[in-house]
N, C-alpha and C positions, 0 to 999 in steps of 0.2 A: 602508412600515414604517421605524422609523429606524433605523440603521445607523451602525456605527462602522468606521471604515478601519484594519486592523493589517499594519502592514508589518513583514517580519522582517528586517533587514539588516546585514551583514558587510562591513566595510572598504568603503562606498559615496563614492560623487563625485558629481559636480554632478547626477546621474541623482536622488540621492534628493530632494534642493532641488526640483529642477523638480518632481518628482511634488507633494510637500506643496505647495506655492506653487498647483499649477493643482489640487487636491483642495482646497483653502481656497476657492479663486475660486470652485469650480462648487460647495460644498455649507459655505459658511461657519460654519452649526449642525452641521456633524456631527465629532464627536471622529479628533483623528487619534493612533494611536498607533503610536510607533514605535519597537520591540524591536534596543536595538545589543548585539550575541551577542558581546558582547569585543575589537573593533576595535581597541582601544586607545589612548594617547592620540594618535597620529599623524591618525587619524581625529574628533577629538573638535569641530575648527572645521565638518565637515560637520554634525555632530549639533547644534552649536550655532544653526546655521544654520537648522535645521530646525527647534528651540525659538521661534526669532525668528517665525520665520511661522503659529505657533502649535501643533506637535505637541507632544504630550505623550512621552519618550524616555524608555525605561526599558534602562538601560546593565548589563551582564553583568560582571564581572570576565576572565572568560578565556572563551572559545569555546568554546562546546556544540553547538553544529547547529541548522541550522534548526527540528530538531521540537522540540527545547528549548526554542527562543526564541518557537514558537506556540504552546506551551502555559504558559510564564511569560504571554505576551501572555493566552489565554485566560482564565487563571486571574486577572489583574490586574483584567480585564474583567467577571465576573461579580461582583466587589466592590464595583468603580469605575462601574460603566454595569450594572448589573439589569438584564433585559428587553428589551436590545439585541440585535440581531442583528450577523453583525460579516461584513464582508469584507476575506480577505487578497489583498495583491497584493504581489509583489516590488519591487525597489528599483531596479532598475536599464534602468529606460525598457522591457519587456518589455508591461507594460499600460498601455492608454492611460486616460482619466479616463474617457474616451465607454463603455467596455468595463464600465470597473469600477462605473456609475452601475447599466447596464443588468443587472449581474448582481447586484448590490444591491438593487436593484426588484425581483428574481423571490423575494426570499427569502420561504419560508413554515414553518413550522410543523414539526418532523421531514423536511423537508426541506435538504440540501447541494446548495448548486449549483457548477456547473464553468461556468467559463468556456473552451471547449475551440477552440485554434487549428484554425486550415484548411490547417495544412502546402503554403502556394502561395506560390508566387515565391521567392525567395531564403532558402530556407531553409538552414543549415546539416548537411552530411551528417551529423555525428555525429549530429544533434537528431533530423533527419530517419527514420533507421534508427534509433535507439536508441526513439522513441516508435514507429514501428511493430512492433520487436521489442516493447517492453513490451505493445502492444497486444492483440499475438497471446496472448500467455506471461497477458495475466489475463482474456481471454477464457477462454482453455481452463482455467483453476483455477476461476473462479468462473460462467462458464456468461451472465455478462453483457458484453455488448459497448459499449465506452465510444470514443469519438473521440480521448480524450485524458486518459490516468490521468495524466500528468505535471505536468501544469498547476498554477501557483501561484497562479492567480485564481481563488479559489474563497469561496463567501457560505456562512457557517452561522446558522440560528438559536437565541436565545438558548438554548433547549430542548433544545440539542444542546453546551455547551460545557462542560456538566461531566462529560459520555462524552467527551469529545475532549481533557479531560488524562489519562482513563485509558488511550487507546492507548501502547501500546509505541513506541518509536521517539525518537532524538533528532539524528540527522542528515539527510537526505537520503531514507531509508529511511521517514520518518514517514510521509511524503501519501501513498505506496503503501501503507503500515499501516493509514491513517484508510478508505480506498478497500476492502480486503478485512475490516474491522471492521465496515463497514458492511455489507458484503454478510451475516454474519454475525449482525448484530443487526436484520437486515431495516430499513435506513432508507433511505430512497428519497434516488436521485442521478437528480438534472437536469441536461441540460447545456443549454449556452445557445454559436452559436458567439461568436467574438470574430477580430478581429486577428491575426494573426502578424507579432509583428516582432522583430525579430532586429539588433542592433546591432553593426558593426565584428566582427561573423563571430562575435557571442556571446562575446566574446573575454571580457567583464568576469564571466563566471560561475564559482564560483568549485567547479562541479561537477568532482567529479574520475573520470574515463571508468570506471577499471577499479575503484578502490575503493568509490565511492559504486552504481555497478552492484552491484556484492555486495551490499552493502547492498539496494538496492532487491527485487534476484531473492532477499533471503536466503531467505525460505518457501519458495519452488519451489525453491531450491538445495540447504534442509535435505531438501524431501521428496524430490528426484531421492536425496542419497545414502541416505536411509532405503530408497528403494525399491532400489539397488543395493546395498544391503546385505541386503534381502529378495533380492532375484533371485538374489544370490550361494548364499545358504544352500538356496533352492530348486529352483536349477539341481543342487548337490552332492547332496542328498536325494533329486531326480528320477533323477541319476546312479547312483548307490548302489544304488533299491529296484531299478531298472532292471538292474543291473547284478547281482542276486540273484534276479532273475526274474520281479518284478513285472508285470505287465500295465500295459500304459500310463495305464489309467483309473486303476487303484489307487496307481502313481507316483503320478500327477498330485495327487491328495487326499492322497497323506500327507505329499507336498512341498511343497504350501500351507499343511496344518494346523501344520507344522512354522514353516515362514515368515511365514505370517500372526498369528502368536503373538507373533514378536520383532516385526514390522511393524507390529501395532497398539498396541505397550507403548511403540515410537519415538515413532509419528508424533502418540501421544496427549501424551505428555511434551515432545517438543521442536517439532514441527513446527506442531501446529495449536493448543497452550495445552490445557493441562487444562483439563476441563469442568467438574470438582467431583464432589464423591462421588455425590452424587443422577443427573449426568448418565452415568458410568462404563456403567452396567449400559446404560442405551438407548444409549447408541453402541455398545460391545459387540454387542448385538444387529445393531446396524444394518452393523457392520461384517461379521458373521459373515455375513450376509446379501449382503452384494457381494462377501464373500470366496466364498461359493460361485456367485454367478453370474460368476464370473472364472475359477473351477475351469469350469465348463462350458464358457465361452468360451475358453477356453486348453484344453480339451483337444478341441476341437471341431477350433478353428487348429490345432493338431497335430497332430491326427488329416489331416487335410487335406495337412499339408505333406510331414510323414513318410510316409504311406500315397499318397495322390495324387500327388502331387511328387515326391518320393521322394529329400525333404532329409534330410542327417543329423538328431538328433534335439538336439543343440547347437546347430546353426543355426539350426533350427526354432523352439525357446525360443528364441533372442536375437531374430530376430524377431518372434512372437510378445508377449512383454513389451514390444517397446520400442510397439508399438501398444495395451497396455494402460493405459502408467503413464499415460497424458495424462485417461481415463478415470477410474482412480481416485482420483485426487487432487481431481477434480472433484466426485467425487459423495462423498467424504470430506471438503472442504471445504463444501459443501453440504449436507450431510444425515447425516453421521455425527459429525463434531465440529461439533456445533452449538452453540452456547454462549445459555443464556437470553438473552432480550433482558433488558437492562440497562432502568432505571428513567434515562427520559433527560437527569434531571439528577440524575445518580450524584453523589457528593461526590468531590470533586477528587481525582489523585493526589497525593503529596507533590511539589511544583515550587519550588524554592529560587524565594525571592523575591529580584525584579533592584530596584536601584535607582531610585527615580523620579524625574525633572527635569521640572519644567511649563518 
């Protein structure tokens, strides 16, 4: 299939040169484009250099984020190259050509592939722990197990790049955006392994540990506080009927119908995207529906801990909840906020057009 190479790059060195120079050698018919996200002029003899060997560069005024500069890239792409499939790879010696050819080859049809490192040998602990922390954290929202959500070698085809300006996302936080949108719009992800390599301790990345993390966790970080903000009102309500003589079971129901009322009006709004007015009423449903097999299970677990155990009944909810949220958020990103599948070449979002230099 042909394929076009988009690389998104920020303040790059002699790493983007070599890339373009040996992607010319090994594939001389295939388009290289390369997206500079506002570098500035201090970086401009790198890009220039990269023009010489034949990329096409399309230059930013000031710095957007990487999910900016894939979706200018994208969007330039379905103008410029119709039909093409496209794979991105980073700038900075991370993938090899041997990698990027192979995952180039597998692209097909409503399919994304990943090229997903092997985490051996010298890897860096940040990299190290931070991909296995992400691992776990989108296993449990989305119910799919991936080797490697982080990875910036990844192949899309043509059929997918006008859903792939409509993802949310313009730094850092994109490729995990594009990764739970898909799970969402049901399109099948491939991986393929590759390489790991790692340069001068990764030192040229220009990821930043604690803020681009936010970024990436935002979804799970909005739903964690929607659900402690459900748990708060829930625990107070359980307290209360509790505390006027309610029975436990009767607590428990009118402490969720209470909570699951603010929690589903959050997590519909902020957390998982409205659905639109048509989808409202079947999520509603679908929601009311795990909201009461959560009243079972939570009053089961309590009945258990308080009565068997013989925890206080504060304790017992903290525990209790904190074994639920991982639960809910999974089967409410799955199957309660489900958002139609998109027509897979949705018309683009609005993407400021970047500058072009052949």
């Amino acid at each position: 299939m042909a394929m076009i190479i988009l690389i998104p790059s920020y303040q790059p060195d002699h790493r983007l040169v070599d890339l373009v120079r040996d992607l010319r050698r090994a594939l001389p018919r295939a388009p290289v484009l390369v997206v500079d996200d506002g570098s500035g002029p201090r970086y401009a003899a790198v890009f220039a250099q990269a023009r010489a060997l034949g990329a096409e560069v399309l230059t930013g005024d000031v710095n957007r984020g990487k999910g900016h500069a894939l979706k200018a890239g994208f969007a330039h792409l379905r103008t410029a190259h119709p039909g093409q499939g496209v794979v991105c790879a980073d700038s900075d010696g991370q993938h090899t050509v041997t990698d990027i050819l192979r995952v180039g080859d597998a692209i097909a049809p409503g399919t994304m592939v990943l090229g997903a490192r092997q985490f051996v040998g010298a890897v860096p602990l940040r990299s190290r722990v931070g991909n296995e922390a992400t691992r776990w954290i989108f296993a449990a929202a989305t119910g799919q197990r991936l080797r490697d959500t982080q990875t910036g070698l990844r192949a899309y085809p043509a059929d997918l790049l006008g859903w792939l300006t409509t993802v949310p996302g313009e730094r850092f936080e994109y490729e995990m955006a594009v990764l739970l949108a898909a799970r969402l719009a049901r399109h099948a992800v491939l991986e393929m392994p590759i390489r790991t390599v790692y340069l001068d301790d990764n030192a040229s990345s220009h990821f930043r540990p604690l803020v681009d993390s936010l970024r990436v966790y935002q979804p799970m970080v909005r739903f964690a506080a929607s659900s402690l903000t459900a748990f708060a009102i829930d625990t107070a309500v359980l307290l209360a009927l509790s505390a006027f003589g309610w029975g436990l079971a009767a607590a428990v129901v009118g402490a969720r119908l209470v909570s699951g009322a603010a929690n589903f009006a959050v997590n519909r709004s902020l957390v998982f995207g409205q659905v639109g007015r048509a989808g409202v009423a079947t999520a509603a449903v679908r929601y009311a529906a795990l909201a009461s097999a959560l009243v079972v299970a939570n009053y089961l677990v309590l009945r258990a801990m308080v009565d068997g155990l013989g925890m206080p009944l504060l304790a017992a909810k903290v525990v209790t909840e904190m074994g639920l949220v991982v639960v809910s958020f999974a089967v409410q990103r799955q199957h309660v906020f489900v958002q139609p599948r998109r027509h897979r070449d949705a018309p683009s979002a609005a993407v400021p057009r970047l500058t072009s230099v052949r």
